[in-house]
C-alpha positions in Angstrom: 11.7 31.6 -29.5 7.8 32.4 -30.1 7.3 28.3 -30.9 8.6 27.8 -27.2 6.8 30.4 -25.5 3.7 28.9 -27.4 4.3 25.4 -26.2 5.2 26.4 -22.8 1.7 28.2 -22.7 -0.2 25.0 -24.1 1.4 23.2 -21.4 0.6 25.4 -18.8 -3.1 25.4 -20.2 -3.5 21.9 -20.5 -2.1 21.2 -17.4 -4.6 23.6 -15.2 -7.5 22.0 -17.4 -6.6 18.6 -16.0 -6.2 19.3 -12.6 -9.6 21.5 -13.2 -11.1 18.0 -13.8 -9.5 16.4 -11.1 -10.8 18.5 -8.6 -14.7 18.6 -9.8 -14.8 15.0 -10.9 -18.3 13.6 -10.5 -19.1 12.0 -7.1 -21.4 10.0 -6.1 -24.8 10.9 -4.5 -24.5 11.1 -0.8 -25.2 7.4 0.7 -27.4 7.3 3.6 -28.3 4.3 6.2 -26.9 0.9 5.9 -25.1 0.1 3.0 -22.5 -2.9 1.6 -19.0 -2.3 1.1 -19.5 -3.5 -2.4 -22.2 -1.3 -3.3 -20.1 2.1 -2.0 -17.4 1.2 -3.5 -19.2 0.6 -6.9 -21.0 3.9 -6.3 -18.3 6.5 -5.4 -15.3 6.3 -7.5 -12.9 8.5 -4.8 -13.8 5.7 -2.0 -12.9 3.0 -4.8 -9.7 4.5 -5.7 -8.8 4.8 -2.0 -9.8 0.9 -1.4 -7.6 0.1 -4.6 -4.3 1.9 -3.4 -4.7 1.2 0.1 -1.5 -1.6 1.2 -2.4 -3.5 4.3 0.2 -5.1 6.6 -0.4 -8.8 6.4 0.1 -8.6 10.4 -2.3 -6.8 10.9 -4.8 -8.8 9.1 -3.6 -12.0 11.3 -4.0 -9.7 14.6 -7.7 -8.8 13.2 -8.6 -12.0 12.3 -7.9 -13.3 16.1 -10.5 -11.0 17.1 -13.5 -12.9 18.8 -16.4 -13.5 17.1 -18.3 -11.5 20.1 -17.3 -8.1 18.9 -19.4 -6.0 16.3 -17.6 -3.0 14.1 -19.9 -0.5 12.7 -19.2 3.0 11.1 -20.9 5.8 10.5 -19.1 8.5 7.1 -20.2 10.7 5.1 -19.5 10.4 1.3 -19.0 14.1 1.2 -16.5 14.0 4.1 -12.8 14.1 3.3 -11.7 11.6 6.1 -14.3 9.6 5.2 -12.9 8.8 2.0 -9.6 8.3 3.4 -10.4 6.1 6.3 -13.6 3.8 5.2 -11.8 2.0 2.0 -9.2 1.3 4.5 -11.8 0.3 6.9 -13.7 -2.3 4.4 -10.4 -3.8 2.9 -9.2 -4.6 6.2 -12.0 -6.3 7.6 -12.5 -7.8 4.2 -9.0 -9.5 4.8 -9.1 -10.3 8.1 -12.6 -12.1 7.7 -14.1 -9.9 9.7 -18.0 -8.2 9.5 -18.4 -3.9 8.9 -21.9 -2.6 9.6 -21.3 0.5 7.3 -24.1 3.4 7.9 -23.9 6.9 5.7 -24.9 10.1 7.1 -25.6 13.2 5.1 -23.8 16.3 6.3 -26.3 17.3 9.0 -24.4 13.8 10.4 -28.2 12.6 11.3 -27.9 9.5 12.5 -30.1 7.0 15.2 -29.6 9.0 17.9 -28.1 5.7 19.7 -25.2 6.4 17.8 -24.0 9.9 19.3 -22.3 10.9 16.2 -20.5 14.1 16.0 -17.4 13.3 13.7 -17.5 11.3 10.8 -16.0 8.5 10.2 -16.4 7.5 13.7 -16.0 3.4 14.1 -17.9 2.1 17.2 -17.0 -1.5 18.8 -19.4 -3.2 20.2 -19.8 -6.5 22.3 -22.7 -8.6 23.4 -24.9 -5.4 21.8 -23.4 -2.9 23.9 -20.9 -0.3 23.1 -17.2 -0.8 24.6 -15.4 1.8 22.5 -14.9 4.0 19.7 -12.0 5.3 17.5 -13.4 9.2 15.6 -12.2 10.5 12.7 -8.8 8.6 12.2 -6.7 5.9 14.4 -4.0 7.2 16.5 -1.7 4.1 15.2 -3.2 1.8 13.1 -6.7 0.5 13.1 -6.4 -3.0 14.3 -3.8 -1.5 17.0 -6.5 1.3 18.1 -9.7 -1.5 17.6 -7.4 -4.0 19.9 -6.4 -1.2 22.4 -10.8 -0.5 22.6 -10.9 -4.3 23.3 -7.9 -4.7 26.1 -9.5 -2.2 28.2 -12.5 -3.7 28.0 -11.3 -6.8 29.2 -9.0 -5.0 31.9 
């Protein structure tokens, strides 16, 4: 009885170490300005392991693809920022697939950014065309993100 109570004690221990080091694992410095995709994603092992799992629709890659050549994407995170993490690898793989260009631009927690920007929420992805803003999508997409970045195009051209 005692060898079981013994084990079941190790096991408990063991297994509140691990998720101990789960939870503080090192992350990268905070990235600030302009940055490449391949450089974050070298850099911060949470946005890597994000990028790596992340499953894109192969539709949706054909419906970004289609996008004209006259549109700009770029998005402001913050590496300390939760939905950052979750959004942004999804962000660069997609556009990576569909052959498409992502200005990425960290922020620090003060979200200081150009003040052209307007940033409040991070990640906030603004859509651009001809230089000028038409749209953005804060935070998350309320679908998908090549159905929210096409809805920001439609009603442009509406």
């Amino acid at each position: 009885m005692s060898v079981r109570i013994i084990a079941a004690v190790a096991f408990v221990a063991v297994t509140f170490l691990f998720s101990q080091m789960a939870f503080s694992m090192p992350r990268g410095k905070t990235i600030t300005g302009p940055v490449i995709a391949q450089e974050l994603l070298t850099r911060d092992a949470h946005f890597y392991d994000q990028y790596r799992r992340y499953i894109i629709d192969e539709q949706e890659i054909s419906s970004l693809s289609r996008i004209d050549e006259s549109y700009e994407f770029v998005v402001l995170f913050g590496t300390w920022c939760h939905d950052s993490v979750r959004e942004v690898p999804r962000l660069i793989k997609l556009f990576e697939r569909g052959n498409k260009k992502l200005q990425l631009i960290g922020v620090n927690t003060n979200k200081e950014a150009d003040e052209k920007y307007h940033l409040r929420f991070t990640p906030t992805l603004i859509v651009y065309q001809h230089g000028h803003e038409i749209g953005r999508i804060v935070e998350k997409p309320n679908q998908t993100w090549t159905v929210d970045i096409l809805d920001v195009i439609s009603q442009r051209e509406n």
